[in-house]
SELOZA-982204 format. One line per field, with one value per residue: residue number from 1; x, y, z of N, C-alpha, C in turn. Coordinates in steps of 0.2 Angstrom, whole numbers, plus 5000, padded with zeros to 4 digits. Layout:
<pts>
resi	NUM:...
n.X	X:...
n.Y	Y:...
n.Z	Z:...
ca.X	X:...
ca.Y	Y:...
ca.Z	Z:...
c.X	X:...
c.Y	Y:...
c.Z	Z:...
</pts>
This chain:
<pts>
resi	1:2:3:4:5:6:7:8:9:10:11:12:13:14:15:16:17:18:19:20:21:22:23:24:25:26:27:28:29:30:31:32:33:34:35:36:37:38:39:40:41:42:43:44:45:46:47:48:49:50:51:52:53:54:55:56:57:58:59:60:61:62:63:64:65:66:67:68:69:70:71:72:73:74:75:76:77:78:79:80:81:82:83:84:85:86:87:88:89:90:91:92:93:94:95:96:97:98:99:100:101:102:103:104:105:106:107:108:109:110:111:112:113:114:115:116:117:118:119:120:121:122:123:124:125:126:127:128:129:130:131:132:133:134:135:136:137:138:139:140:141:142:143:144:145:146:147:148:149:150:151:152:153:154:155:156:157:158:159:160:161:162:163:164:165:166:167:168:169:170:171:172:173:174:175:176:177:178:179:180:181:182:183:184:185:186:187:188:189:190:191:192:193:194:195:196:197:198:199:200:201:202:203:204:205:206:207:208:209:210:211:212:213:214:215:216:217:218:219:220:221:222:223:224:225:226:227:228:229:230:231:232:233:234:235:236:237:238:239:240:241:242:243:244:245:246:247:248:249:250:251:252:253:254:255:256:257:258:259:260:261:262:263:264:265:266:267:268:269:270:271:272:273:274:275:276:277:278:279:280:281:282:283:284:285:286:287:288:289:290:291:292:293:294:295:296:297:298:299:300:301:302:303:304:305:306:307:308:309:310:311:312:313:314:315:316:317:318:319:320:321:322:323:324:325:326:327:328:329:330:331:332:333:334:335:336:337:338:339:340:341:342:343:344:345:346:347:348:349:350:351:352:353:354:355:356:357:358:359:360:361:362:363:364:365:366:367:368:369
n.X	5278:5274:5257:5248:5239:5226:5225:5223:5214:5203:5200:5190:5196:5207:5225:5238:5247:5244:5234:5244:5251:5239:5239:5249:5249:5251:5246:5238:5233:5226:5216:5209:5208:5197:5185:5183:5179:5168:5159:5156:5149:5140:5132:5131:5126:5123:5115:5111:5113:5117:5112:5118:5116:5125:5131:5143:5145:5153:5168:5176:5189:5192:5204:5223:5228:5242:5238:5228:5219:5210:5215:5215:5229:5231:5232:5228:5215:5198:5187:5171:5154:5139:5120:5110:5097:5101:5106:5095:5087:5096:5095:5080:5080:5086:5075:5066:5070:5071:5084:5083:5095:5107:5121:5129:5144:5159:5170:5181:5173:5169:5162:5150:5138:5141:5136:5123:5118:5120:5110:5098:5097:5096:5084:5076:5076:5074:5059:5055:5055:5048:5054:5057:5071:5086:5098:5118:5130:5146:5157:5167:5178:5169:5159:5152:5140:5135:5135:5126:5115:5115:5111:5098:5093:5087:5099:5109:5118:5136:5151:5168:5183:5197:5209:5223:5226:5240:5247:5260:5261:5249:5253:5262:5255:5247:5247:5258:5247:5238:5227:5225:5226:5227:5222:5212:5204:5200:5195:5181:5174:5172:5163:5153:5147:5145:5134:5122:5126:5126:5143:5155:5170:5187:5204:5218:5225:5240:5247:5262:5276:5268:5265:5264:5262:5257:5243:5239:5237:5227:5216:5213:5210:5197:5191:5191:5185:5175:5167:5153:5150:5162:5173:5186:5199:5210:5224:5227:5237:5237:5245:5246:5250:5258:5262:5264:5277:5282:5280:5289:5291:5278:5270:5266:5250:5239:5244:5242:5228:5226:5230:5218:5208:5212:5211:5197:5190:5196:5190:5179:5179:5182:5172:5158:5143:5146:5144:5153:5159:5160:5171:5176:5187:5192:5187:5194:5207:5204:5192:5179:5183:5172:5165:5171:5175:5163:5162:5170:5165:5162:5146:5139:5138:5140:5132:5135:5127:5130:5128:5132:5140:5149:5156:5170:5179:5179:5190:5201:5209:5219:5214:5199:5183:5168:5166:5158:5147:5129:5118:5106:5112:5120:5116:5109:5121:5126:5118:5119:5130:5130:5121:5129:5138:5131:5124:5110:5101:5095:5083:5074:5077:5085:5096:5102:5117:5122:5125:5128:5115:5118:5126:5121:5111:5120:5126:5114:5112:5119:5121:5110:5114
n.Y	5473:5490:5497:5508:5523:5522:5509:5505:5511:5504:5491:5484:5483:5492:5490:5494:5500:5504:5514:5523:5526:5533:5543:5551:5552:5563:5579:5571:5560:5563:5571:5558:5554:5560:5560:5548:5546:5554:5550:5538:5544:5549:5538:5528:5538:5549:5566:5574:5584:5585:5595:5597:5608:5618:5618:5627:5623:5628:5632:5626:5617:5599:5594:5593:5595:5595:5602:5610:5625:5627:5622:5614:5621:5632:5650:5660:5661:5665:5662:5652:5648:5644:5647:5636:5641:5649:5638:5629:5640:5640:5628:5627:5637:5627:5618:5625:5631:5620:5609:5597:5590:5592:5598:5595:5603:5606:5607:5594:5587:5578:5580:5575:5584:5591:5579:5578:5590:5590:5578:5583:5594:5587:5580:5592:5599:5587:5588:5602:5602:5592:5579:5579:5584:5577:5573:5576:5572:5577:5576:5572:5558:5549:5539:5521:5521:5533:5537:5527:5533:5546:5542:5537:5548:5556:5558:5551:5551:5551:5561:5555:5561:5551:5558:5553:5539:5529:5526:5532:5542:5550:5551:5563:5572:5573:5575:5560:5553:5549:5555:5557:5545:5532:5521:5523:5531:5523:5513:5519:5522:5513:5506:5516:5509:5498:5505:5509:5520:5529:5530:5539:5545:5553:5561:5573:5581:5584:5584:5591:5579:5569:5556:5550:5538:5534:5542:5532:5522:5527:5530:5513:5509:5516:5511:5496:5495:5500:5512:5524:5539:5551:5564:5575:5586:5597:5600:5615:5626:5635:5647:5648:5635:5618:5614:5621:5624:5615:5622:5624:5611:5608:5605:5616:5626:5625:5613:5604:5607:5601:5588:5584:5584:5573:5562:5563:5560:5548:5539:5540:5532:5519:5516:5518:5520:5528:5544:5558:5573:5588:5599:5613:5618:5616:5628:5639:5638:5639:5649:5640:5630:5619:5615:5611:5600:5593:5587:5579:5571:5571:5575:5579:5594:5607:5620:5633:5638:5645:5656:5672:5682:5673:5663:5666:5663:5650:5643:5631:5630:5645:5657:5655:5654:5663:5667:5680:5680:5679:5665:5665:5670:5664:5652:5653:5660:5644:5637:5644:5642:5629:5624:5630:5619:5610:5601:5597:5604:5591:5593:5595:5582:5569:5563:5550:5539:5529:5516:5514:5507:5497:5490:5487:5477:5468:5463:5460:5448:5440:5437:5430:5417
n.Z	5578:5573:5578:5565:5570:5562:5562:5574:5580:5575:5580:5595:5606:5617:5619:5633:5626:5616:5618:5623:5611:5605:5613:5613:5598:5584:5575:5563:5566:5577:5571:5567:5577:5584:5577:5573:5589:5589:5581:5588:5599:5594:5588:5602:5612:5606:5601:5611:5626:5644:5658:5674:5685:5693:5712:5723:5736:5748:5753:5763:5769:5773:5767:5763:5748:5737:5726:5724:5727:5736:5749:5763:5770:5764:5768:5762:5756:5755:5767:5765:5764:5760:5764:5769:5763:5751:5744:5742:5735:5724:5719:5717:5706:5697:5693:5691:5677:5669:5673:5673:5682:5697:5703:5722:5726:5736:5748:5756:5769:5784:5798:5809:5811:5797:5790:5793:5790:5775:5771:5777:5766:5755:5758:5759:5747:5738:5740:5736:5725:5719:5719:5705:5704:5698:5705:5709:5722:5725:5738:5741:5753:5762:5775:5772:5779:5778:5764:5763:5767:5762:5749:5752:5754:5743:5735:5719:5710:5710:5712:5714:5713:5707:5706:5700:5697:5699:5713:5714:5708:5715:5727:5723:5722:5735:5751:5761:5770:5784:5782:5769:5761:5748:5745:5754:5747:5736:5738:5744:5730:5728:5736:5737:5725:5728:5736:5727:5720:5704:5697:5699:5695:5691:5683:5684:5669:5662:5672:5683:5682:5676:5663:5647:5650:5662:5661:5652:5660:5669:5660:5658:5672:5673:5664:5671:5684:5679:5678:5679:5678:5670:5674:5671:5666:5660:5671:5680:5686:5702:5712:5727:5731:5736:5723:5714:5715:5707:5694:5681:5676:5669:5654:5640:5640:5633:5628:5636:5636:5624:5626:5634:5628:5618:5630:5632:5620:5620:5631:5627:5616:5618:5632:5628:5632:5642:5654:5651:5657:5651:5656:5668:5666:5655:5649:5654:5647:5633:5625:5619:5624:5632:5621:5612:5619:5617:5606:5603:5612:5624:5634:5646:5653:5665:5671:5680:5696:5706:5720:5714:5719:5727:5719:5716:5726:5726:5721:5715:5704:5693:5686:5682:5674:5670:5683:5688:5679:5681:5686:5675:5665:5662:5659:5646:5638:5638:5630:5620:5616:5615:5606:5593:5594:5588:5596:5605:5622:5631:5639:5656:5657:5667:5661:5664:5666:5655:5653:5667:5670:5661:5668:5682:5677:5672:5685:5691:5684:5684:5696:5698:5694
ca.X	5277:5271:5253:5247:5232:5220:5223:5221:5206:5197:5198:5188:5199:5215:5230:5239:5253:5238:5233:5250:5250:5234:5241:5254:5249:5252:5239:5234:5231:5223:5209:5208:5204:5193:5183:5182:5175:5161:5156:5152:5144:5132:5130:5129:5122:5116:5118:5107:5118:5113:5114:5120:5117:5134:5134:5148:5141:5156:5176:5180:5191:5200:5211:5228:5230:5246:5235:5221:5216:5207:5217:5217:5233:5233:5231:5226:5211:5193:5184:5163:5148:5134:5117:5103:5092:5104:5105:5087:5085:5098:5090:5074:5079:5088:5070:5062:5073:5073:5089:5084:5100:5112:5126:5130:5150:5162:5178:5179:5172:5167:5158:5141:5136:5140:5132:5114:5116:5117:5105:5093:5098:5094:5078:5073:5078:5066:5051:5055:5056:5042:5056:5060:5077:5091:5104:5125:5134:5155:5157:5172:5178:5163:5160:5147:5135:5134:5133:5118:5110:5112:5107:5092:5087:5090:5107:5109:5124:5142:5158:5173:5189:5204:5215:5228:5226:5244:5250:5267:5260:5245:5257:5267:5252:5244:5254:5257:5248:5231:5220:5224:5226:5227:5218:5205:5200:5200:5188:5177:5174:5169:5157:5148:5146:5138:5127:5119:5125:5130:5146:5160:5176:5192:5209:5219:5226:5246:5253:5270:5277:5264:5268:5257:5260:5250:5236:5235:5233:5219:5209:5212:5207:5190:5186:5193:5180:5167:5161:5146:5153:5169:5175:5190:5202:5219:5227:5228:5241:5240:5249:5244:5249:5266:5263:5265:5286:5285:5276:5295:5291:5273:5268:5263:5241:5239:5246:5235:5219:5224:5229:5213:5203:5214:5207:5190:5190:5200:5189:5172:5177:5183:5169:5153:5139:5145:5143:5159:5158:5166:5174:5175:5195:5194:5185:5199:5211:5201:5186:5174:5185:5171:5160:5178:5174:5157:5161:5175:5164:5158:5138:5138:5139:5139:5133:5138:5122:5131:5127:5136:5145:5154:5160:5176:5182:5178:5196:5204:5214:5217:5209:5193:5179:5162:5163:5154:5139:5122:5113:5103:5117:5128:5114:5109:5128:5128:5112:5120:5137:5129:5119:5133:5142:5128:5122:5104:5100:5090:5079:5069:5079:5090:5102:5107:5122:5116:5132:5125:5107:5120:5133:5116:5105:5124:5126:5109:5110:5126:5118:5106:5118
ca.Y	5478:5497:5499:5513:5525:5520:5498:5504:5513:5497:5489:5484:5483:5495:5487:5499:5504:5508:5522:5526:5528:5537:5550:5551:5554:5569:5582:5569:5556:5567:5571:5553:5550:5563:5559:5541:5547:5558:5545:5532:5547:5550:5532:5527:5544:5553:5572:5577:5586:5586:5601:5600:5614:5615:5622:5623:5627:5629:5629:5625:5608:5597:5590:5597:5592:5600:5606:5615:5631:5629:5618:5618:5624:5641:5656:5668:5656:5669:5657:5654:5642:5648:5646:5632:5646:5649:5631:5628:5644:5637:5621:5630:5639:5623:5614:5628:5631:5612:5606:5589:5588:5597:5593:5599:5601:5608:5606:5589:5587:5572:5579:5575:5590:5592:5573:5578:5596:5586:5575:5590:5596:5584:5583:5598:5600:5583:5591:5606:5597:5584:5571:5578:5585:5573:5575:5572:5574:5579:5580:5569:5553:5547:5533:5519:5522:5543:5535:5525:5539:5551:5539:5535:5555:5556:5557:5546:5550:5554:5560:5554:5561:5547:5562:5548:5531:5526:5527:5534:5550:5551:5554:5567:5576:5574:5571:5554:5552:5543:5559:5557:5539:5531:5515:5523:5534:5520:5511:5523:5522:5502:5508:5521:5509:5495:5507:5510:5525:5532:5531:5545:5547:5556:5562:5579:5580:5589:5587:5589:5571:5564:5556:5548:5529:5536:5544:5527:5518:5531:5525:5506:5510:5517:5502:5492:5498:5502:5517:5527:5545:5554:5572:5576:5591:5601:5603:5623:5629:5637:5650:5649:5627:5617:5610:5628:5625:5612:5622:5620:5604:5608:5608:5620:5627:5622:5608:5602:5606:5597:5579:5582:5582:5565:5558:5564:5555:5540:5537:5540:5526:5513:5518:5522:5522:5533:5550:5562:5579:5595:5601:5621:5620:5616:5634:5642:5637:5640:5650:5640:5623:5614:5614:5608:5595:5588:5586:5573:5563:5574:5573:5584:5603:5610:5627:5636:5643:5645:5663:5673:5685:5668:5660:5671:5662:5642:5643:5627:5634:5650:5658:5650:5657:5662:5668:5686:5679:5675:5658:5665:5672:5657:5647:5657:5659:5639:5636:5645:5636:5622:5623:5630:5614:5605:5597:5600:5602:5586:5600:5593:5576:5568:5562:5545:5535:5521:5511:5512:5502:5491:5487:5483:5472:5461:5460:5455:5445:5435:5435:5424:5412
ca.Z	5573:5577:5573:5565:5571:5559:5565:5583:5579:5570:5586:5599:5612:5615:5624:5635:5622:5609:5624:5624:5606:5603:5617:5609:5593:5580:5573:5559:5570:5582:5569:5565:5586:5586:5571:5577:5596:5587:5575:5593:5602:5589:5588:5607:5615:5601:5602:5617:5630:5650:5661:5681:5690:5699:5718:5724:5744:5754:5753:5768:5766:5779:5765:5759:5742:5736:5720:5726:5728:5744:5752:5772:5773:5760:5772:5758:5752:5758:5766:5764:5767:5758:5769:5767:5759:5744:5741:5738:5730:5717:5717:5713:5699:5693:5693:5686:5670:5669:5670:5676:5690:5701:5708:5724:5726:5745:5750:5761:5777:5787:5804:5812:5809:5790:5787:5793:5784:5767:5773:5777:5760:5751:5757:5756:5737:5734:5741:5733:5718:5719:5716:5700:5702:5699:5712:5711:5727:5725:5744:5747:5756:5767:5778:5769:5780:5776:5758:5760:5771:5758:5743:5752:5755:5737:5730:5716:5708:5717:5709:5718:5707:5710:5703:5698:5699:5700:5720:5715:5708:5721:5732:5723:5721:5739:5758:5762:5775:5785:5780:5761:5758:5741:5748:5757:5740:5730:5742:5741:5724:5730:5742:5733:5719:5733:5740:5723:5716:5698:5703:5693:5697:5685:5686:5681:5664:5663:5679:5683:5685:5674:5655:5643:5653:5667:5657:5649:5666:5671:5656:5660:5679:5673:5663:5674:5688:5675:5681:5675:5674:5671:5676:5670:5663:5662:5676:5679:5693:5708:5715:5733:5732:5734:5716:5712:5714:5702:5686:5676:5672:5667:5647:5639:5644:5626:5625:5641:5633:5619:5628:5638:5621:5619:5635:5631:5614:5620:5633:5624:5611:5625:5636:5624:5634:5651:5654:5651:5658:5649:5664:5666:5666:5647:5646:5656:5645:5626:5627:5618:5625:5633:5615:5608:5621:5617:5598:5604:5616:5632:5633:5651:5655:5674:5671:5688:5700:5713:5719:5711:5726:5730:5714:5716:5732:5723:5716:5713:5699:5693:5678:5681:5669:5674:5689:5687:5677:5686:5683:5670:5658:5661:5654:5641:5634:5638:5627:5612:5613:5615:5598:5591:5592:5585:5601:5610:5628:5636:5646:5661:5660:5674:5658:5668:5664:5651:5656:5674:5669:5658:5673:5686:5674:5671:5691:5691:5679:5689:5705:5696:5689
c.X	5272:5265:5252:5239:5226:5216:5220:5214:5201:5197:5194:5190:5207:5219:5234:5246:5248:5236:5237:5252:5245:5234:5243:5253:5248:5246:5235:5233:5226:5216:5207:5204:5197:5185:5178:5180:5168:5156:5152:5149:5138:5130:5125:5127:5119:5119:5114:5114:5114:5113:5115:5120:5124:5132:5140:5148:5148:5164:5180:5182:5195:5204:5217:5230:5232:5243:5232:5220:5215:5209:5218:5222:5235:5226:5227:5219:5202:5190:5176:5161:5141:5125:5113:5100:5094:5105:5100:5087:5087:5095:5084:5074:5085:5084:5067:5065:5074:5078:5090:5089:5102:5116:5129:5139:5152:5168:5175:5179:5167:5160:5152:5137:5133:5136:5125:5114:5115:5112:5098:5093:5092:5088:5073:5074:5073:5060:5051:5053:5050:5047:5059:5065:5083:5098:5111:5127:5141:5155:5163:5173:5173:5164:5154:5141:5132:5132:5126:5113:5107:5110:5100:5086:5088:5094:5105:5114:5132:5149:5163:5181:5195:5212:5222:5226:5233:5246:5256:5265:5253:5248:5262:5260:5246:5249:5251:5254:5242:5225:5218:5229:5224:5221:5212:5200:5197:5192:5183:5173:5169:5163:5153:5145:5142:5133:5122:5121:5125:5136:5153:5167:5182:5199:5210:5224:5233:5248:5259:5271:5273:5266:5262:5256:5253:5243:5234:5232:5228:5215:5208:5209:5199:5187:5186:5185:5173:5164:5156:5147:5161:5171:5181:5193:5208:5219:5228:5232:5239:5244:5252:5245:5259:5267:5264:5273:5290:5283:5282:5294:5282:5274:5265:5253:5238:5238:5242:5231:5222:5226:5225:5206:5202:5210:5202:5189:5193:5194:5180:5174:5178:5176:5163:5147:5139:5146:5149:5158:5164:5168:5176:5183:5194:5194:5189:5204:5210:5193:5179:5178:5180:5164:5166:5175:5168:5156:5167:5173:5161:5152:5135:5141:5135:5139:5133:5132:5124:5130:5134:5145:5151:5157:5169:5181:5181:5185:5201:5209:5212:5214:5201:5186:5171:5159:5159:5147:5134:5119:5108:5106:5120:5123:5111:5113:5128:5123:5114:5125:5134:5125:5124:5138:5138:5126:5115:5104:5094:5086:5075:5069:5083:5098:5106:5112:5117:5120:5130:5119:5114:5123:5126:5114:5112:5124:5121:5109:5115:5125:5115:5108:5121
c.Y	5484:5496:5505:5515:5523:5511:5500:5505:5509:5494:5490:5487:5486:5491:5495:5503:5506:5513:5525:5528:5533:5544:5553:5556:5563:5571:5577:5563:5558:5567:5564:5550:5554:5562:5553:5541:5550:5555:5541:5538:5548:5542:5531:5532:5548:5560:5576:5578:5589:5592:5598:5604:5614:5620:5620:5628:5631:5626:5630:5618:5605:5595:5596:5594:5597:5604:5611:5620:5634:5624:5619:5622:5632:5645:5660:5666:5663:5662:5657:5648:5646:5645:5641:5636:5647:5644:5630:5634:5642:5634:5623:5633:5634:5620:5618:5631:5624:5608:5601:5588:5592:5593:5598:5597:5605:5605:5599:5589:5580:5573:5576:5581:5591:5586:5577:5584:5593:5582:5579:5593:5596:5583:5587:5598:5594:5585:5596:5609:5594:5579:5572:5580:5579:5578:5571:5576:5574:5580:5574:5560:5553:5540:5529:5521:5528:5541:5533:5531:5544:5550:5538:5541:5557:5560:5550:5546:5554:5552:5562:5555:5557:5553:5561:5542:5525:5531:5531:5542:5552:5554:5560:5573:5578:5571:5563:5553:5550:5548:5559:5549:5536:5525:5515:5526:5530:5514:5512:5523:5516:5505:5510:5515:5503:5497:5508:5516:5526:5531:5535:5546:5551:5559:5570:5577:5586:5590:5587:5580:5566:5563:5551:5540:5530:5539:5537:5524:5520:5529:5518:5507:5513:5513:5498:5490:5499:5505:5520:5533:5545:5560:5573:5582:5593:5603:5612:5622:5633:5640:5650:5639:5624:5614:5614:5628:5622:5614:5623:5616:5605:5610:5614:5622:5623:5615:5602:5601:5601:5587:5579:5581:5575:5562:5559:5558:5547:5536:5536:5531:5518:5512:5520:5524:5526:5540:5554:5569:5583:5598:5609:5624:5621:5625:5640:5644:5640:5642:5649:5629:5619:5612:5609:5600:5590:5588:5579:5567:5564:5575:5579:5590:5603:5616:5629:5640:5644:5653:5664:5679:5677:5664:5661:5666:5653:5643:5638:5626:5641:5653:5654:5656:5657:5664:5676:5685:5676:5668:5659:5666:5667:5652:5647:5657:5651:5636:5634:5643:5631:5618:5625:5625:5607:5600:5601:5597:5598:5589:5595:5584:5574:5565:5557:5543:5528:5513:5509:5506:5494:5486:5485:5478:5465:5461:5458:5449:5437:5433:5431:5416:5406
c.Z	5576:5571:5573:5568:5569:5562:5571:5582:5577:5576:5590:5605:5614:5622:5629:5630:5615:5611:5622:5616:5603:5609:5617:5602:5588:5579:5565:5562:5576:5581:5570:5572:5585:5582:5572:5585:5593:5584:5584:5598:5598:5589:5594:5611:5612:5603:5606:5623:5638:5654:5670:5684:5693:5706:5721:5729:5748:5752:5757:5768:5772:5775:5762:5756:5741:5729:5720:5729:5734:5750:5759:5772:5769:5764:5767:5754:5758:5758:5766:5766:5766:5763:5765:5763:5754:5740:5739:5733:5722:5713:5714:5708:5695:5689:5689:5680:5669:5667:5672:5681:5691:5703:5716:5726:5731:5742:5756:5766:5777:5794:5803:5808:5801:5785:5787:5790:5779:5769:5772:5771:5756:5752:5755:5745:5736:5733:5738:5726:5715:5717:5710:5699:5704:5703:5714:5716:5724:5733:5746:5748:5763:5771:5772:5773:5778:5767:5758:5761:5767:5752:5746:5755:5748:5731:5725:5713:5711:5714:5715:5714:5712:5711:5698:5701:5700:5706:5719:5714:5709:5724:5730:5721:5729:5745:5758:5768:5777:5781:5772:5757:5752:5742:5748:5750:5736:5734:5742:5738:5727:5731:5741:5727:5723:5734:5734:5719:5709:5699:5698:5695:5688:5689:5681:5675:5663:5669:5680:5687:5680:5667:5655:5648:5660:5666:5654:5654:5669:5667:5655:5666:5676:5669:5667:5679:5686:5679:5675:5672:5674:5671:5675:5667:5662:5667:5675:5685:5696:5711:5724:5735:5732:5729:5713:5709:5707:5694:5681:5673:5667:5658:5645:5640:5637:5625:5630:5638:5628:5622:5631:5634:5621:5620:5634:5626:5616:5623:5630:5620:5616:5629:5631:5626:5641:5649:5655:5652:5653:5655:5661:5664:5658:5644:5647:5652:5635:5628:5624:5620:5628:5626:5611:5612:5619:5610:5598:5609:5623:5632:5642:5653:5663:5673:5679:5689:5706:5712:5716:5715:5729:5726:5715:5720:5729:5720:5717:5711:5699:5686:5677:5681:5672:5679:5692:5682:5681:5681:5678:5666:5658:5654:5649:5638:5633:5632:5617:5611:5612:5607:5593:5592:5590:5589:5603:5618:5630:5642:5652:5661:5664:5669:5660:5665:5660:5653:5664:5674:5666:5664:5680:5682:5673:5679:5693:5689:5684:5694:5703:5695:5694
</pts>
């Protein structure tokens, strides 16, 4: 017997065809998710909302994922690498408007080189700091040891986006090949969450190829895994990408942002205690979409300090909002959306995952046993 919205919603536990249902679902089943994510964030996170500085240093990438912007192989992509001295400076006016964290974000690199620069970074930013600025890395597929290295100059939390968690459409969104392995990505994930991080990972939301069973299977794989945070949005296209060929198949932008609500909401109520980012695509798409987002279950904002001369050239997608205001006006503008949705900002705290304390203290607890 089909159940309806309301039975799934009483539930504990959703099966993957109650996903696939509530993905699914019409605009009066839609409120009814969204309704029911709002109610378990006010519950379990309450309405404090974190801030991450976002830098985002350098897009220079070894990887060619056919989605992206900055991908090795698009010619027409300006490329940058903002210096050490821009980074701290950010970082310093992260610390001193007190956004309790950052995150620093790149295009993927593995060298010598670029390990001890993060390294040197992250130091510097603690000292800078006195230790009070909380610090997420996005910088890629690493070895484990580059992970301890950089959790023990302090990194503590580190988003790794799976992008898809089913292999078959991994690969229609990235080459099949040793450098963009499914395997290794998903390892990763492992490794990071050994070495002690936070550990966040997320997928794109309207790709060509993609239907609601595979969106359900992304939100089984971040239970599954129990991670801490999730970064998530609508797919945007690329002109300058070979995913570009396929935007025929793609839904409407619209209609994107609204199943990235869904997964927002789906996942808040599944998932009640971890950290859900409003990701900047939503704002792309609707220009108050990541406030839409943190009334169905988002808890984290990345207002963007990267200087502002190099914003322009971070383009992953296109339409991406933001990038002519300075890191005073973003977080200004982000201040008053953000109490316009009836949320406050958690000023001068690190905003940890509460799901991360919950998922140590049981492995503790079993190690014990």
């Amino acid at each position: 017997m089909t159940k309806t919205i309301d039975e799934i919603l009483l539930q504990e536990e959703f099966s993957r065809d109650d996903l696939i249902a509530l993905i699914d679902s019409d605009d009066e089943g839609k409120k009814k998710l969204f309704q029911k994510a709002h109610e378990v964030k006010q519950q379990f996170i309450g309405n404090k909302v974190y801030f991450r500085g976002l830098v985002e240093f350098s897009n220079i990438c070894s990887k060619d994922c056919y989605y992206c912007g900055i991908r090795k192989s698009n010619k027409n992509a300006h490329r940058y690498n903002i210096t050490d001295e821009d980074i701290l400076e950010a970082a310093r006016f992260a610390h001193e408007n007190k956004y309790g964290s950052m995150v620093i974000q790149g295009g993927e690199l593995d060298s010598p080189v670029f390990v001890d620069r993060i390294d040197h970074l992250l130091k510097e930013i603690k000292k800078l700091s006195n230790g009070e600025l909380g610090i997420t890395l996005s910088l890629g597929e690493q070895t484990e040891k580059t992970y301890q290295r950089w959790f023990d100059s302090g990194a503590h939390r580190y988003l790794l986006r799976i992008e898809s968690s089913t292999p078959e459409l991994y690969y229609k969104i990235h080459p099949n090949n040793p450098k963009h392995d499914f395997d290794t990505r998903l390892e990763c994930l492992y490794k990071l969450q050994r070495v002690g991080y936070q550990t966040g990972t997320g997928v794109m939301i309207g790709l060509p190829f993609q239907t609601s069973e595979h969106l359900a299977d992304d939100l089984l794989f971040f239970k599954k895994l129990s991670v801490d945070m999730v970064g998530m949005g609508p797919y945007i296209e690329h002109e300058n990408t070979p995913l570009y060929q396929h935007r025929h198949l793609l839904i409407p932008l619209q209609d994107r942002f609204t199943l990235a609500l869904k997964m927002i909401a789906i996942l808040r109520i599944m998932m009640k205690d971890i950290n859900i980012a409003a990701a900047t695509a939503l704002q792309a798409i609707d220009p108050i979409g990541r406030e839409k987002a943190l009334k169905v279950g988002a808890n984290i904002i990345m207002p963007n300090i990267t200087p502002t001369d190099f914003r322009g050239d971070y383009l992953l997608y296109e339409n991406k909002p933001c990038i002519d205001e300075g890191a005073d006006e973003c977080s200004n503008c982000l201040e008053a959306r953000i109490k316009f949705a009836g949320d406050e900002i958690g000023y001068g705290h690190w905003g940890d995952s509460k799901h991360f304390f919950e998922r140590r203290k049981q492995v503790s607890v079993g190690s014990q046993q």
